[in-house]
C-alpha positions in Angstrom: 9.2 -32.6 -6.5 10.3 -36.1 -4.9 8.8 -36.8 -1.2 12.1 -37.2 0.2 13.1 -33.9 -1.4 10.2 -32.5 0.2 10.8 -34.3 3.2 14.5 -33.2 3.5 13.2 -29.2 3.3 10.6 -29.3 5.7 13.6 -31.0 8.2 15.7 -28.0 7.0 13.5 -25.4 7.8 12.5 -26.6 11.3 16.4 -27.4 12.4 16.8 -23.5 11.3 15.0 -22.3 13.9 15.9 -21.0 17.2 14.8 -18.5 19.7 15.3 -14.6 19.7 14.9 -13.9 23.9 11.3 -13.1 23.9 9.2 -14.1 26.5 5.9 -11.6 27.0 3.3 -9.8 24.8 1.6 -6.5 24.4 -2.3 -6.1 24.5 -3.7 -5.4 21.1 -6.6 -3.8 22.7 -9.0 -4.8 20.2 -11.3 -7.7 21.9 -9.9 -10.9 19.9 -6.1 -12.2 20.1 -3.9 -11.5 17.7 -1.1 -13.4 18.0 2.8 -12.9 16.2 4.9 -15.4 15.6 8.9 -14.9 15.9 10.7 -17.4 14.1 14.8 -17.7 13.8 16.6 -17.6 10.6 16.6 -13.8 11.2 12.8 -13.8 9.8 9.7 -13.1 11.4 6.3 -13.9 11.3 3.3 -11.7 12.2 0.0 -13.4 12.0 -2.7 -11.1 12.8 -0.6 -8.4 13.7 -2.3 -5.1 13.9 -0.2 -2.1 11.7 -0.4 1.4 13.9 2.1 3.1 11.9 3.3 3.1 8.3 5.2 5.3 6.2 5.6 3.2 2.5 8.5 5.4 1.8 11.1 3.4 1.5 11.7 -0.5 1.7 12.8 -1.0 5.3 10.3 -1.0 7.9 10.9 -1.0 11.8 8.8 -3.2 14.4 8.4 -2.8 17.9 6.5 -4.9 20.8 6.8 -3.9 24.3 5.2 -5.2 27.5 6.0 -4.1 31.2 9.6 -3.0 31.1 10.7 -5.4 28.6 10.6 -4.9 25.0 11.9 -6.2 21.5 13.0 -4.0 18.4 13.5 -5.3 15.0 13.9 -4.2 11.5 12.3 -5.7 8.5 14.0 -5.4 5.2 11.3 -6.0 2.0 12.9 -8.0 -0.8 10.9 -10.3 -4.0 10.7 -12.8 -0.8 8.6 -10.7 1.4 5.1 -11.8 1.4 1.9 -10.1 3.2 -0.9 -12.4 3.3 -4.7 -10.4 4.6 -6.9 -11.7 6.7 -8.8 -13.5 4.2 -5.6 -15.4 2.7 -5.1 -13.6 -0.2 -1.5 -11.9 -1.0 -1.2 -8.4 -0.9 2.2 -5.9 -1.5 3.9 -4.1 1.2 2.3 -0.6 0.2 -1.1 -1.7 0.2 -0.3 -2.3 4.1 -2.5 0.5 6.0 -1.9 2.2 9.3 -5.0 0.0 11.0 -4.8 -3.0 8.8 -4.7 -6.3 9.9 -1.9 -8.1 8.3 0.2 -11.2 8.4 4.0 -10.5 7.0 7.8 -12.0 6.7 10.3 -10.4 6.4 14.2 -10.5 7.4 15.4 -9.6 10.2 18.8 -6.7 9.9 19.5 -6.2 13.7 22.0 -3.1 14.5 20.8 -0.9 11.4 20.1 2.5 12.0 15.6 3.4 11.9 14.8 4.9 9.0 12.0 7.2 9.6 9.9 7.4 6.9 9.5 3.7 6.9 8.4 2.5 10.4 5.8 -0.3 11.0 5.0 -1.1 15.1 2.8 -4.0 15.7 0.9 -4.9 18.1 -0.5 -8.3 19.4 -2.0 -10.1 22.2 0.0 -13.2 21.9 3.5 -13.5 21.2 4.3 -17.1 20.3 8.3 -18.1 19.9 9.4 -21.0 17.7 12.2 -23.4 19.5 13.2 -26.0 17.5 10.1 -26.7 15.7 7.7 -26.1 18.9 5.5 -22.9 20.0 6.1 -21.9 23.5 3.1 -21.6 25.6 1.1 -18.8 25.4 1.8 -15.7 27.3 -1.2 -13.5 28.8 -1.9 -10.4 27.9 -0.4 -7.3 30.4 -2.6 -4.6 31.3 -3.3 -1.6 29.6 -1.0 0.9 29.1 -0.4 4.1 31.8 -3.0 6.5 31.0 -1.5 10.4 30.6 -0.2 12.4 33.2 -2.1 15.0 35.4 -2.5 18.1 33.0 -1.5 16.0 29.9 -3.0 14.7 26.7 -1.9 12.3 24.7 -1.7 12.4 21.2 -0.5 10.0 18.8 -1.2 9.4 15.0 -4.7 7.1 14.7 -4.5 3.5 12.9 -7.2 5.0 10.3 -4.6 7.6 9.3 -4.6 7.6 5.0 -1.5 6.4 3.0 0.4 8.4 0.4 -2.0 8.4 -2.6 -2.5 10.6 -5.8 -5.2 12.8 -5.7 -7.4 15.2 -8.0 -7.8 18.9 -7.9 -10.4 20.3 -6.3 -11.9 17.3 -3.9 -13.3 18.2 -1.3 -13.3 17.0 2.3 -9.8 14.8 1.4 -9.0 13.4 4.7 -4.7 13.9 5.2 -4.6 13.0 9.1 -6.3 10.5 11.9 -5.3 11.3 15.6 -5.9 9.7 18.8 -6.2 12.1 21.3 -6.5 10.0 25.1 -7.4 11.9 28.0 -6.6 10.3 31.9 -8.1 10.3 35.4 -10.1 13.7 34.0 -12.3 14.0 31.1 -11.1 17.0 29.1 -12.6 19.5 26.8 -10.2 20.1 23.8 -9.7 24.1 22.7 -6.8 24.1 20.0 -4.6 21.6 18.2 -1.9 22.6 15.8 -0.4 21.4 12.4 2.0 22.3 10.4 0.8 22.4 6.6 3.0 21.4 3.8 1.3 22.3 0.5 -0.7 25.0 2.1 -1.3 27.1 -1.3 -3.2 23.8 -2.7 -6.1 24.4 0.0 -9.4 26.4 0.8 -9.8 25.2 3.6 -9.1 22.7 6.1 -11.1 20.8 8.8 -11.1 19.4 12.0 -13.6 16.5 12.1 -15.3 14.4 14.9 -16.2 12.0 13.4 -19.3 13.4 11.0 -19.4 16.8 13.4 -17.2 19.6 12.3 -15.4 20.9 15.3 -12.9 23.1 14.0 -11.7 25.0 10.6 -9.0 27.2 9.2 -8.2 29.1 6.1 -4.1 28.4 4.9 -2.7 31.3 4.1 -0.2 31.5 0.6 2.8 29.5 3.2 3.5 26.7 4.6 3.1 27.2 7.9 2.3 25.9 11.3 -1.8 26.6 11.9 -3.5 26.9 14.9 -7.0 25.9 15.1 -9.8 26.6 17.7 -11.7 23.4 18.3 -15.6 23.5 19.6 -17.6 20.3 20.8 -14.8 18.2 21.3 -14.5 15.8 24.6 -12.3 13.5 25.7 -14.0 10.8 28.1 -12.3 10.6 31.8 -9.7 7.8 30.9 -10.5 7.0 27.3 -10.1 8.3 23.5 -11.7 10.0 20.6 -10.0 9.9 17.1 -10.0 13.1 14.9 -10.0 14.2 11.5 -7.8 16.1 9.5 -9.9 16.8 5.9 -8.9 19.7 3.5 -10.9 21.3 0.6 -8.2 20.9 -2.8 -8.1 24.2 -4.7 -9.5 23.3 -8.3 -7.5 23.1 -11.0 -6.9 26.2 -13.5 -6.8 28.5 -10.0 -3.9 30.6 -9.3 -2.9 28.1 -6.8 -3.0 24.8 -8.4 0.6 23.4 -9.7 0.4 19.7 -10.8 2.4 17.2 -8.8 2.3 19.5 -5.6 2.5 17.2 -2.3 0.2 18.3 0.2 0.7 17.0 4.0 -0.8 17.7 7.2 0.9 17.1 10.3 0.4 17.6 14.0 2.7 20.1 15.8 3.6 18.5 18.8 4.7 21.8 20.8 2.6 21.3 24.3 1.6 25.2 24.8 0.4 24.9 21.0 -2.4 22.1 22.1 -4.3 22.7 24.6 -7.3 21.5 26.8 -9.5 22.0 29.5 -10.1 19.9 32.9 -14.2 19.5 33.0 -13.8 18.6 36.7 -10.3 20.8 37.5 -11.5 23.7 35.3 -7.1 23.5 34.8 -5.5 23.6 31.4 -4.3 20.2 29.8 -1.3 20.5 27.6 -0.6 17.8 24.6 2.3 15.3 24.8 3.3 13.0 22.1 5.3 12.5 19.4 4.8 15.1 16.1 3.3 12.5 13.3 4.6 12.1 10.1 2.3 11.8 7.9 3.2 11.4 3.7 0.4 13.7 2.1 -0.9 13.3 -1.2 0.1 14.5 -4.6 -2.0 16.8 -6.7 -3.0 16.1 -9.9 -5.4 18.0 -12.4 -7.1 14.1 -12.8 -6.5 11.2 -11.7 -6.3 7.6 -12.7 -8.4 4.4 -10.9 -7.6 1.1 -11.6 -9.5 -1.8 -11.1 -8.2 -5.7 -11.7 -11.2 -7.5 -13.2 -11.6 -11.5 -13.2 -10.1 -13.1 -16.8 -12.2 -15.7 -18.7 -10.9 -18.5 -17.5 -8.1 -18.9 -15.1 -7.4 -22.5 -16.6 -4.1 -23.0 -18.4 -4.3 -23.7 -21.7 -1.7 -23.2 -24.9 -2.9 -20.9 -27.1 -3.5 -16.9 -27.3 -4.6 -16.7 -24.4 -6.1 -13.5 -22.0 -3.9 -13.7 -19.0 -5.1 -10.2 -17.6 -8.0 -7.9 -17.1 -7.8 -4.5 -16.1 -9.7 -1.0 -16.3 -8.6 2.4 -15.7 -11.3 5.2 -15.2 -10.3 9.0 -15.5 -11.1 11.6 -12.8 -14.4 13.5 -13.8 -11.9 16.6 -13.3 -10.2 16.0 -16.8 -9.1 13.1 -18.9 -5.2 11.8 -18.3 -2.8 10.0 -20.6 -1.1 6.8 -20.7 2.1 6.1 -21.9 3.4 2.7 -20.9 2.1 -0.4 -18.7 4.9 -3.2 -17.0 3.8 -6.3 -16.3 5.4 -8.8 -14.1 5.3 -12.6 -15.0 5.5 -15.3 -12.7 6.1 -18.6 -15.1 6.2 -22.4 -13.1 7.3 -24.8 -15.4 7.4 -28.1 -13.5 9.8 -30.0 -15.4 12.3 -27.5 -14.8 13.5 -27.2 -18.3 13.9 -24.0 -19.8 11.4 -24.3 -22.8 9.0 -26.5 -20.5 6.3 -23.6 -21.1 6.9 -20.7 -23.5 5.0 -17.4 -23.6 5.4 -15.2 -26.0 3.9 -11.9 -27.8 2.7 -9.8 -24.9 -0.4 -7.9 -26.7 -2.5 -5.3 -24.6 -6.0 -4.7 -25.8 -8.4 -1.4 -25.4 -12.0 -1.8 -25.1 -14.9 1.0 -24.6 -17.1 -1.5 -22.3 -16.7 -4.2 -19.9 -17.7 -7.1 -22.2 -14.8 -6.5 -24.2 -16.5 -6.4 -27.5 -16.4 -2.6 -28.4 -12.4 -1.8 -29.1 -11.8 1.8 -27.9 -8.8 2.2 -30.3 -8.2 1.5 -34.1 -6.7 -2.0 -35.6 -8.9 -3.8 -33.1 -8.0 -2.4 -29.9 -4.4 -3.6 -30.2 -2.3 -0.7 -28.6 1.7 -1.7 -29.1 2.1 -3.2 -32.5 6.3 -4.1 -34.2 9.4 -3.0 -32.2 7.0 -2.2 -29.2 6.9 -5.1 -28.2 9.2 -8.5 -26.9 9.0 -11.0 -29.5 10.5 -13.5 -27.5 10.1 -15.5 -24.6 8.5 -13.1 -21.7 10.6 -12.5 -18.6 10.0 -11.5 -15.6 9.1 -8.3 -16.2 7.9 -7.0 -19.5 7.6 -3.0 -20.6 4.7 -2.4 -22.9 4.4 0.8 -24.8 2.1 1.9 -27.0 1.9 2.7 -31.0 -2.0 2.2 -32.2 -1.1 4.9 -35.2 2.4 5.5 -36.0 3.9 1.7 -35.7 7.5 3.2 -35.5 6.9 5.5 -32.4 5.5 5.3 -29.0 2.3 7.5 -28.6 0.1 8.5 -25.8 -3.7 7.2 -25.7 -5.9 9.4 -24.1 -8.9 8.5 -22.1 -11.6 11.5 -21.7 -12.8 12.7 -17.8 -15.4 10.8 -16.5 -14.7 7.5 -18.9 -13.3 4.0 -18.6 -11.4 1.9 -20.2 -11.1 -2.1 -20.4 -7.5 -3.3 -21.0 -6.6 -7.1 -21.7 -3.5 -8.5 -21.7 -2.6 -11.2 -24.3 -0.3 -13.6 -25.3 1.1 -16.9 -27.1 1.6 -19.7 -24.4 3.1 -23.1 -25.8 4.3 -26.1 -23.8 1.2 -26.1 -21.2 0.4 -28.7 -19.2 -0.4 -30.5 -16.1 1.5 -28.8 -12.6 2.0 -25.6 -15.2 1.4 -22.6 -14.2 1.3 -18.3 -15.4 1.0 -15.5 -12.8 0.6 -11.7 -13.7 0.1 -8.5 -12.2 0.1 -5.1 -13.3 3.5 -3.1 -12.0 3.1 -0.2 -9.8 6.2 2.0 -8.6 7.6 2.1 -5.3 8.7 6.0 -4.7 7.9 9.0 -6.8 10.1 10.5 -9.4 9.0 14.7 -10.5 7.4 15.4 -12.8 9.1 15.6 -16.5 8.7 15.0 -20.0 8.7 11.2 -20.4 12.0 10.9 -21.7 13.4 12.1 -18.3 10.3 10.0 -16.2 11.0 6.8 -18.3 14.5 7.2 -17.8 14.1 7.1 -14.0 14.6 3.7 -11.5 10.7 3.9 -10.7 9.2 3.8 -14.7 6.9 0.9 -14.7 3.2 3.2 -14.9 3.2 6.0 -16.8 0.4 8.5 -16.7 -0.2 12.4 -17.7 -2.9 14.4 -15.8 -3.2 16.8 -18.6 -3.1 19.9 -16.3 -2.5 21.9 -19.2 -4.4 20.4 -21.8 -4.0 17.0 -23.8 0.4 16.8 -22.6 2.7 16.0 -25.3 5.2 14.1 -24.6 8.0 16.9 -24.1 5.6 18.3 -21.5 6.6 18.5 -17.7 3.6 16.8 -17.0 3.9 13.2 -16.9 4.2 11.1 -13.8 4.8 7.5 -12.6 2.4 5.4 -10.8 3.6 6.0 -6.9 0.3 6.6 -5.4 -2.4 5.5 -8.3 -5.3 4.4 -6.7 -5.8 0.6 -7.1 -1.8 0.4 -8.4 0.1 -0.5 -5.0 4.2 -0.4 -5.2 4.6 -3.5 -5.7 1.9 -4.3 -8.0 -2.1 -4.6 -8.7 -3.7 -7.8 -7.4 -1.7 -10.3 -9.3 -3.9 -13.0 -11.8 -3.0 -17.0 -12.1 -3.6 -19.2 -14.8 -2.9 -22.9 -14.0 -4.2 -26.1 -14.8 -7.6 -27.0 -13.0 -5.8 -29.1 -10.2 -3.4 -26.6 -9.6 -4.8 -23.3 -7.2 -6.0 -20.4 -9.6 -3.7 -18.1 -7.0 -0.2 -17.1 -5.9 1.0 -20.5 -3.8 1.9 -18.3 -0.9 -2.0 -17.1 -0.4 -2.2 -19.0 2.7 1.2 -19.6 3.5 0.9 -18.5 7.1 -2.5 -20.0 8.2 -1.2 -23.5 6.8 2.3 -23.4 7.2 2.9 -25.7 10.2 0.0 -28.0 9.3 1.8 -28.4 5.8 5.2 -29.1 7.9 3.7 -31.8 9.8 1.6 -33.0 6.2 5.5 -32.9 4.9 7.2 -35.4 7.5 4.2 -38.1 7.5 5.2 -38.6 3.8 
């Protein structure tokens, strides 16, 4: 791109931005500054921003600061444009973002839209910092801490630790489904019962109250789901401060009575004050709870489960060629072995002439191997798994669906890997037209929402079909069985993707060019209008 071009962006962007009324910030209350940035153009910028509260659910997420009697609400909707960057630079997808996690996000701005919520984010920050014009305001001091609970109150509120949605295995035990911070005021308290209410409750043994490695209460679910009331033992609230609690359950094996694949298991606190009590160790009085009830999205139950794991390619230099532009494994649950039934990779292709055949990829091939050297195929004709009609012959888009046929070349199949075992997957194809300011991204495709189980013609039919994976609760599934599932909740395969891979040439970054947009971006501004 020409300087003045360059030049003439950079101007753009900075005459974009105006104020949104802010003028204060909240304390983080984690000893260092975190500090948000609020830019115009109906975006914002979080930099360091601490995540309390996420529900991945949908696409839209809600934002909140507050400080004295002033506060700010805003609603972030994710697009392709939306970028998280971590604390260490690198990119990461929106459902990857934990409640706890330390995160730096954009997103735009959709004031007056109704909350939606299952998908509320509130961040919070030391330093608020608002772009005028190209300038940061000053910074603004931290407030004070919070008001601590009423007299005969205790708050409760969902913890930062609290788990994500995630897929998860029959019979593990001790799966953690809830975090809670419960503060106590002016008088230290001594907690006696909390209660949930237990979605899923026929796919427990038992569950557990936990602070932190000491057991301090437990229940048996009964065959409904119901609200359960448990006694807690051993559990203090300092005068004034916080302890954060546990919720772990024991998954009913599979084969039991019980267990039906794809069952969504949640625990959630019952907010009802008489429900939750405690005791005053200096009033000898009765505390009641007050909060909001949590929300928490479960997990899904699975006979076995599959774990991915992005591994480093040869080389991440560009070259033309058949080249390996991916490196993968998946390693099945020691519960049961699980199918696989199709992979989607997205491509991001820079060609920097701008010319449509400027760099050409072509014949996506995916690979099986038994060991991580990539020498032993785990498959016949070489490891190869989609062969013919199964796959795009032309030039690769942005997204590309890759099923599999290593036996029967006219028909998709299922490939199997056994409980307990891994297997190494490379992704291959034809690039032409490489060269210098060129460059290829990948990443394995997860899906953003779950679709019920099915046989796959119904799950591939679906909007969320990109990972495609059997659990086998019933045996090796066939592909008419209601057992196969999409990737919502995979471990290591977040919505919108596992950690994408870059090929480029060696004086172009090996890695997304947004993985440190936000820690650079104004340096790079002022870089931009010295040209």
């Amino acid at each position: 791109m020409r300087k003045n071009a360059l030049r003439a962006m950079a101007i753009a962007i900075l005459g974009t931005v105006t104020a949104l009324g802010i003028a204060n910030a909240q304390v983080g209350g984690i000893g260092i500054r975190q500090e948000v940035h609020i830019e115009r153009n109906e975006k914002v910028l979080a930099r360091g921003a601490i995540v309390s509260e996420v529900f991945p659910a949908g696409f839209i997420f809600k934002a909140h600061s507050s400080w004295g009697i002033s506060s700010v609400h805003w609603e972030v909707r994710v697009n392709d444009e939306t970028e998280f960057i971590n604390t260490e630079g690198k990119p990461t997808a929106f459902a990857s973002v934990r409640n706890g996690a330390m995160v730096n996000f954009s997103g735009v701005v959709y004031r007056g839209m109704p909350a939606k919520p299952d998908a509320r984010v509130v961040v919070d920050a030391d330093v608020v910092r608002i772009i005028v014009d190209g300038a940061i305001s000053p910074t603004v001091p931290p407030l004070p801490s919070p008001t601590p609970p009423a007299a005969g109150q205790f708050n409760v509120s969902i913890a930062p630790s609290s788990p994500a949605y995630r897929a998860l295995a029959a019979g593990t035990a001790n799966a953690e489904f809830l975090a809670l911070t419960l503060s106590a005021g002016s008088e230290p308290l001594q907690v006696e019962q909390l209660a949930f209410w237990v979605t899923g409750s026929r796919s427990f043994d038992r569950m557990h109250v936990w602070d932190g490695a000491i057991k301090v209460g437990e229940v048996v679910p009964t065959s409904d789901d119901r609200a359960m009331l448990v006694r807690i033992s051993g559990l203090a609230i300092p005068q004034n401060g916080s302890k954060i609690v546990t919720i772990k359950g024991d998954i009913t094996a599979a084969g039991s009575a019980a267990f039906k694949a794809g069952n969504l298991v949640a625990v959630n606190w019952d907010n009802t004050p008489a429900l939750n009590y405690a005791v005053g160790q200096s009033s000898s009085r009765r505390a009641h709870a007050a909060g909001m009830a949590t929300d928490a999205p479960g997990a899904r139950i699975f006979k076995s489960v599959p774990v991915i794991t992005v591994l480093p390619v040869p080389t991440n230099t560009l070259q033309n060629g058949d080249r390996h532009l991916y490196r993968f494994s998946i390693t099945a649950g020691p519960q049961g072995g699980i199918s696989l039934y199709k992979f989607t990779f997205d491509f991001d292709i820079f060609g920097d002439e701008g010319t449509a055949d400027d760099i050409m990829v072509t014949e996506p091939r995916i690979y099986a191997y038994a060991d991580s050297s990539y020498s032993n195929p785990a498959f016949v004709g070489g490891g190869r798994l989609n062969f013919g009609p199964l796959v795009s012959n032309g030039p690769v888009g942005q997204q590309v669906e890759l099923y599999f046929n290593p036996n029967i070349l006219d028909d998709a199949e299922a490939i199997v890997i056994p409980a307990g075992t891994t297997r190494y997957f490379e992704l291959r194809a034809n690039v032409a037209g490489a060269d210098a300011g060129d460059r290829i991204g990948v990443a394995l495709e997860g899906d953003a929402g779950w679709t019920a189980l099915g046989p796959i013609s119904s799950v591939d039919a679906s909007a969320e079909n990109d990972f495609l994976w059997s659990g086998n609760s019933a045996g090796t599934s066939g592909l008419d069985a209601d057992d196969w599932a999409n990737g919502y909740g995979v471990p290591g395969l977040p919505a919108g993707g596992a950690s994408s891979v870059t090929l480029a040439e060696a004086n172009v970054p090996a890695t997304r060019a947004t993985a440190s947009f936000f820690s650079g971006f104004f340096s790079w501004i002022e870089n931009i209008l010295k040209l």
